[in-house]
N, C-alpha and C positions, 0 to 999 in steps of 0.2 A: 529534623531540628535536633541542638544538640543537646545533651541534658543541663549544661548548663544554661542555655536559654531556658529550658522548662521550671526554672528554679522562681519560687515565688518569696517574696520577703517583704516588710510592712518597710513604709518609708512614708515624709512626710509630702503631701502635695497641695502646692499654692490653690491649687483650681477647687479641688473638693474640698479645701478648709480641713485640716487633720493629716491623722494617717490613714493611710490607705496602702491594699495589696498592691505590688510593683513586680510588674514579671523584668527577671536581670538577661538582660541581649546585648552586654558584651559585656569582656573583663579584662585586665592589664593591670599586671602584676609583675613588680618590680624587688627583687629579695636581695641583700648584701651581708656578707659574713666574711668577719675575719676569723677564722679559725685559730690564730695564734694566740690572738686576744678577746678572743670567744664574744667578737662583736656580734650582734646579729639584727637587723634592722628591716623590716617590709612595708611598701607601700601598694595598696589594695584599689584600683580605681575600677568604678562597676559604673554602667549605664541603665538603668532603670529605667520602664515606664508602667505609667499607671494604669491599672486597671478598667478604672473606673472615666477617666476622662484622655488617654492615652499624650500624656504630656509626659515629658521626658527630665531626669534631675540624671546628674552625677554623684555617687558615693564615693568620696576617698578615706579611706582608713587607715593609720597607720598605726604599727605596733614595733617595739623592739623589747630588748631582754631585760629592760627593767620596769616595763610597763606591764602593771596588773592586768590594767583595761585597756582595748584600744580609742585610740582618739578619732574620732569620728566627725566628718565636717559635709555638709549638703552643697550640692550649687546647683541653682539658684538655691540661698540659705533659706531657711522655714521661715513665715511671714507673721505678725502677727495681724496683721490689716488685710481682713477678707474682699476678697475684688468679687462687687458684683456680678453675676451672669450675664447679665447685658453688658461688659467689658470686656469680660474672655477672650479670648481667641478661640478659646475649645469650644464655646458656645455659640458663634457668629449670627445665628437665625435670631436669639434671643432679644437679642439686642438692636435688629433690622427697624425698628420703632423709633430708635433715639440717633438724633441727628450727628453724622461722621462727625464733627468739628466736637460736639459735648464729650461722644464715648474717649477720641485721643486724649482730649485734654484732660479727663478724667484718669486715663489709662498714664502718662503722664506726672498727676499728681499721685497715682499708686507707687509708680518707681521713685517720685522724691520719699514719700515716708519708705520705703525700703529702705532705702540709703541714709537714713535717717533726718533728711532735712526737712523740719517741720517748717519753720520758717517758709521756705518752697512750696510745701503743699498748702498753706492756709494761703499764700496768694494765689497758687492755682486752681484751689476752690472759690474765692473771688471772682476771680476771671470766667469759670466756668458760670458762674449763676450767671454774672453780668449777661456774657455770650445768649445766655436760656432766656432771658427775660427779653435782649433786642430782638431773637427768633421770634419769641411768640406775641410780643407786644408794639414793638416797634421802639425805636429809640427816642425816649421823654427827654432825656437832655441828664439827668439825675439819677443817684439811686434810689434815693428814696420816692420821686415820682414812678421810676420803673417798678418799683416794689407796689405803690400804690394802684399803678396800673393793673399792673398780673392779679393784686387782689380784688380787683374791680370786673376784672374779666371770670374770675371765679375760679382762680388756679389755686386761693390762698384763702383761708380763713382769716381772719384778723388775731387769734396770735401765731400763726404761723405768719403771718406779714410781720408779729414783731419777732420773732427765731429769726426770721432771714434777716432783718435788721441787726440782729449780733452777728450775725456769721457773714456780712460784706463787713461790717464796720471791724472783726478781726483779721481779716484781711488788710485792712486801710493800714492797721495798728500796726501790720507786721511787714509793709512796706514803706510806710512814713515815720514810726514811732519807735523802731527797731524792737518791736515787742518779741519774745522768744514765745512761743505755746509748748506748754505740757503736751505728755501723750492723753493727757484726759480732755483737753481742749482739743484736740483734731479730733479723741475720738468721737464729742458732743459736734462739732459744723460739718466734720464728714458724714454722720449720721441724717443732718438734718436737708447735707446736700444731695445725698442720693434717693431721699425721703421725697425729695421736691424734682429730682429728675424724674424718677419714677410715677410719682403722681401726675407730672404735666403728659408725658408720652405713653409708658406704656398704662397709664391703670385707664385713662381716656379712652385710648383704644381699644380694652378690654371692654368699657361699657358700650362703646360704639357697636362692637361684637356682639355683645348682648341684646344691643337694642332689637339687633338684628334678627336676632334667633329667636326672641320671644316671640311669640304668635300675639299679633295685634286685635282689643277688641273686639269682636263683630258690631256693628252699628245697630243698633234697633230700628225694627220693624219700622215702618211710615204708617202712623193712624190710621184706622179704616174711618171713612167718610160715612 
């Protein structure tokens, strides 16, 4: 291996949330100079992967000769909306719990808030609860029957049946009422929507596993006669 591959350097990754070590396994480098007119310009492009969850970013860097600093740009650009583990791609087993149709749509609504359209993501977490509730209750005809439902089945506390009551009814808002949502308002219904994916699939399942492992009472004795 070459030494520039053995080259280790911090860069930002979607998957781990941060920076993280990124070992560099290529590089293309592009340099231009006028010598007459003492141009001089470089563009730096490095392929990165991460350490830690072996996902791949590109580094382009560019510098010329009146740049103190150089200008530095990511692709995929650094995120601020953390993608669940059970969403990944780098994590695929994690996420084996929650039904293909929830994780895309959710995966999905990752890439509208990247691109910035909130708009887009608050009805594609609509959509996705909607989707969660006909899976596990069946279709009541309503939201709010559906929501009634799941909290009847015991998927829902009763104020978390009125939380998800704001978070379809934002939805409604931002495809009938042309509402725009703040980055504070996706981050309060995306909190409360993977809060509620999580809780229906994997924590169920988690206690199911449980139930499983604990060693069950022994029965008492039968009276002596």
């Amino acid at each position: 291996m070459s030494r520039s591959a053995q080259k280790i350097t911090q860069a930002p990754c979607k998957n781990c949330n941060g920076w993280t070590n990124h070992r560099l396994i290529a590089t293309d480098v592009e340099e231009e100079q006028d010598k007459e007119h003492f141009i001089y310009c470089c563009n730096l492009n490095e392929m990165l992967k991460c350490l830690g969850c072996n996902s791949v970013v590109l580094r382009h860097t560019y510098r010329d000769q009146d740049d103190e600093d150089a200008t530095i740009h990511y692709y995929p650009p650094p995120s601020s909306w953390r993608i669940p583990h059970w969403i990944s791609n780098h994590f695929p087993f994690s996420g084996q719990n929650v039904p293909y149709s929830i994780r895309t749509m959710m995966k999905e609504v990752y890439t509208a808030l990247e691109n910035g359209s909130l708009r887009l993501a608050a009805m594609g977490i609509r959509a996705t609860i909607e989707n969660l509730m006909i899976e596990k209750i069946g279709d009541q005809q309503s939201f709010k029957a559906n929501v009634d439902a799941l909290q009847k089945a015991g998927y829902l506390s009763l104020r978390q049946a009125v939380a998800l009551d704001s978070v379809l009814e934002a939805g409604h808002a931002a495809i009938h009422r042309q509402w725009e949502p703040k980055h504070r308002d996706i981050h309060t219904v995306l909190k409360l929507a993977n809060k509620l994916i999580e809780t229906v699939y994997l924590d169920e399942k988690q206690v199911r596993d449980l139930d499983k492992n604990v060693p069950k009472r022994p029965r008492p004795a039968p009276a002596a006669t």
